[in-house]
N, C-alpha and C positions, 0 to 999 in steps of 0.2 A: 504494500500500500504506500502511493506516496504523499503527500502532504503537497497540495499547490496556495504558492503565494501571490502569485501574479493571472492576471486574465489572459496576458501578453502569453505566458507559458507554451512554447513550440509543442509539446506533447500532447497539446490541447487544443490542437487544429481542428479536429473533426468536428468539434465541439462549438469555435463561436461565432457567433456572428449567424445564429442558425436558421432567422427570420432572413437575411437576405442571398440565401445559399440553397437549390434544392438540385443538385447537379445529377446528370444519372452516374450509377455506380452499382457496384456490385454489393453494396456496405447499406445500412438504413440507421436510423437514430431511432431509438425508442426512452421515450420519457413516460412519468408519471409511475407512482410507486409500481401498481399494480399489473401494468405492463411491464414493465422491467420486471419484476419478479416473475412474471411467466415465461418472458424471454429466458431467464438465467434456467430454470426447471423446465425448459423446452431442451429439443436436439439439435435446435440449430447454434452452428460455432457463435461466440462472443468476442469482439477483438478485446474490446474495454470498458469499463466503468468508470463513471463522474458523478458524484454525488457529495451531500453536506454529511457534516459529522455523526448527525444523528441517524442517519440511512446506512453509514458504515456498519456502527455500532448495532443494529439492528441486523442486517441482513449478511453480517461479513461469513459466518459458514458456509452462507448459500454460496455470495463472491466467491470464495475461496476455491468452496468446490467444481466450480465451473469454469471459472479465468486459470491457463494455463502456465499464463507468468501474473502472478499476483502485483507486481511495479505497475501493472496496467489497470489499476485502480487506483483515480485518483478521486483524493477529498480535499474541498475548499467550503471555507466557510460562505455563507450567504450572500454577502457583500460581490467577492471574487466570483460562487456559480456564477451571479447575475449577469454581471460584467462579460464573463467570458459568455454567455449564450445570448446574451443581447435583451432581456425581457426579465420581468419579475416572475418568479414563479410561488405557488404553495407548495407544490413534494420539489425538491431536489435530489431527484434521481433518474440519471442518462445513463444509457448503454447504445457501444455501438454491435448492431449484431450485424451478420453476412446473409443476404437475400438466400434463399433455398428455394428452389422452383424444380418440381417433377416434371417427368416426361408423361406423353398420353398412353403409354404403353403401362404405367403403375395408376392412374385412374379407380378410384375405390368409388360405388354409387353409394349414397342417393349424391348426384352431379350437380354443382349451380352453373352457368355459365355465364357472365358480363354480358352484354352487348353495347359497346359504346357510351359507358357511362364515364363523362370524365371529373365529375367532381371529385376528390379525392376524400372528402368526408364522407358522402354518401356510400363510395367505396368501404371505408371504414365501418360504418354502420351497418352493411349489406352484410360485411365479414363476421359482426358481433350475432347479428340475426344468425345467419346462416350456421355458425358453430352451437347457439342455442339451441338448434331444432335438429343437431345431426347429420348436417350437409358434412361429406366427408373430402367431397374433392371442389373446388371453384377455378374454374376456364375463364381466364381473362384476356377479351380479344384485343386485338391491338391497338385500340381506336380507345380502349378503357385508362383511366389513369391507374397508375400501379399501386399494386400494394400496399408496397413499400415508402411510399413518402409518410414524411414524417407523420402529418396529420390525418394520414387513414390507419396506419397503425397505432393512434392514440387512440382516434374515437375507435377505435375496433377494440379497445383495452386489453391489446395482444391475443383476440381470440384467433387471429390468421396462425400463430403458430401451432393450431392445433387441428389445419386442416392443411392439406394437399393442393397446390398452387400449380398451375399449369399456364404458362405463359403461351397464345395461341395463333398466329397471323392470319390463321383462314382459319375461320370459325363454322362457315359452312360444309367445306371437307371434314373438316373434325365433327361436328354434329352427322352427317351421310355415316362417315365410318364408326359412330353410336349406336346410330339406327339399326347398322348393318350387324353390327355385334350382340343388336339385343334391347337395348335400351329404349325408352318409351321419351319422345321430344314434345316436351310443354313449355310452349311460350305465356308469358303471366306478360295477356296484352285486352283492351278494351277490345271489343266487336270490333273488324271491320268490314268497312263496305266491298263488295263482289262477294257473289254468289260461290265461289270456292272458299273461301275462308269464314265465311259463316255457317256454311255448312258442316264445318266442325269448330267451332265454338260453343265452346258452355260455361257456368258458372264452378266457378271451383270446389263447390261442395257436391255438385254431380260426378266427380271425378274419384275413382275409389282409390283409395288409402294404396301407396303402393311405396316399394325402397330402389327399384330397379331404373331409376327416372333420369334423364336431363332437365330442368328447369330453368326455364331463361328468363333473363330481363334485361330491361334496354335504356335507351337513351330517356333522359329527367322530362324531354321536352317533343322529341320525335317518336319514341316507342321504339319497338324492335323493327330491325331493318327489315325489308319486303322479303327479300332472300330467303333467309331464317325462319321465319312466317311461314313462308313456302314447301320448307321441309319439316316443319313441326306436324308431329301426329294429330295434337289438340292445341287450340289456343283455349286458356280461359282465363274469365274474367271475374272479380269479386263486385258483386252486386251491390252498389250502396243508393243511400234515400238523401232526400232533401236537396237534390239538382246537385249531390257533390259527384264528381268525374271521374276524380284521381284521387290519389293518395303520394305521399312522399314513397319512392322504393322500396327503402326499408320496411316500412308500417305494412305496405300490400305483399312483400315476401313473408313478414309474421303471419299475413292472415292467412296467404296461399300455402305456405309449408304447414300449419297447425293442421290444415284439412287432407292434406298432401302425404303426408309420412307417417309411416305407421308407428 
């Protein structure tokens, strides 16, 4: 463990300035006690730790047992975190950990897949849903924002490390060869217009409880792309009153997976 006195501190690159820095990389920051403690009792590698005194004292077995070279935990008092990451915080506790993304050949059901969602909170929040309810694998297409940025792995409160990540550029080849292997493809999209795609539209509590599935969702503002739609077995849609249309993504994947998974 070592003791930091300065924000300036070289060993404490990754670390500040962390509001005006989101570069791509193979490495991600996770803050916030809760997340970082699931980080460290996850499998994926850990470069390092930053935290205040009271998070060492706390959690240093966990530290210990997980950081490889112990000198890569650094503790600064409240003043110095601050400084060095650019922002007030309440927990003081950072870890850098390294991205982990499967291939589609290790794919465990029941499936979610992204569709061009790029807010990276909503991202986060999809991933908090989706590990609640048992989604064991999530396909993120390449149009989606990652992960891994800072702020979908907060609001996700590190539930991504407990599910199977597959980064995917053709989302339609990869749902076909789903299909082809077995899998059942549900788009979670309003009705739409033509006669082929209403034709298999339902509400989502017609749809029986099942674990073998793909589940899709899509962009905050366009829906899932026509494509996708095209090759999905079922679209459905959750039924609501009083002229409301939509729902935030996250709220309509609670309602579709509670009825959805057995």
């Amino acid at each position: 463990m070592q003791i930091i006195h300065s924000a300036q501190d070289p060993r404490l690159s990754a670390y500040q300035l962390l509001k005006a820095k989101e570069e791509p990389s193979d490495k991600f920051v996770a803050d916030h006690e809760k997340t970082v403690v699931r980080l460290l009792m996850s499998n994926l590698e850990v470069e390092s730790v930053f935290c205040m005194p009271k998070y060492w004292e706390k959690h240093k077995d966990l530290i210990r047992s997980k950081l490889l070279n112990i000198n890569k935990c650094f503790v600064a008092e409240k003043s110095i975190f601050e400084e060095t990451i650019g922002f007030s915080v309440h927990q003081g506790f950072m870890a850098i950990g390294y991205q982990k993304w499967s291939s589609l050949s290790e794919v465990e059901s029941p499936i979610l897949a992204v569709n061009y969602i790029v807010d990276s909170e909503n991202i986060g929040s999809i991933l908090r849903t989706a590990a609640a309810f048992g989604i064991r694998t999530v396909i993120v297409d390449g149009k989606s924002a990652s992960p891994y940025l800072r702020r979908s792995v907060r609001v996700s409160m590190g539930s991504l490390f407990q599910i199977q990540l597959v980064r995917d550029n053709n989302l339609t080849e990869t749902l076909n060869y789903l299909k082809v292997s077995g899998h059942t493809i549900l788009s979670l999209s309003l009705p739409r217009e033509g006669e082929h795609l209403l034709s298999k539209t339902k509400p989502v509590y017609e749809i029986e409880k099942q674990n073998n599935i793909v589940l899709i969702v899509g962009n905050e503002s366009e829906g899932i792309s026509p494509d996708v739609l095209n090759i999905s077995d079922q679209l459905v849609f959750i039924p609501m009153k009083n002229q409301i249309d939509s729902l935030n993504v996250s709220h309509a994947l609670a309602v579709a997976l509670s009825h959805l998974l057995v």
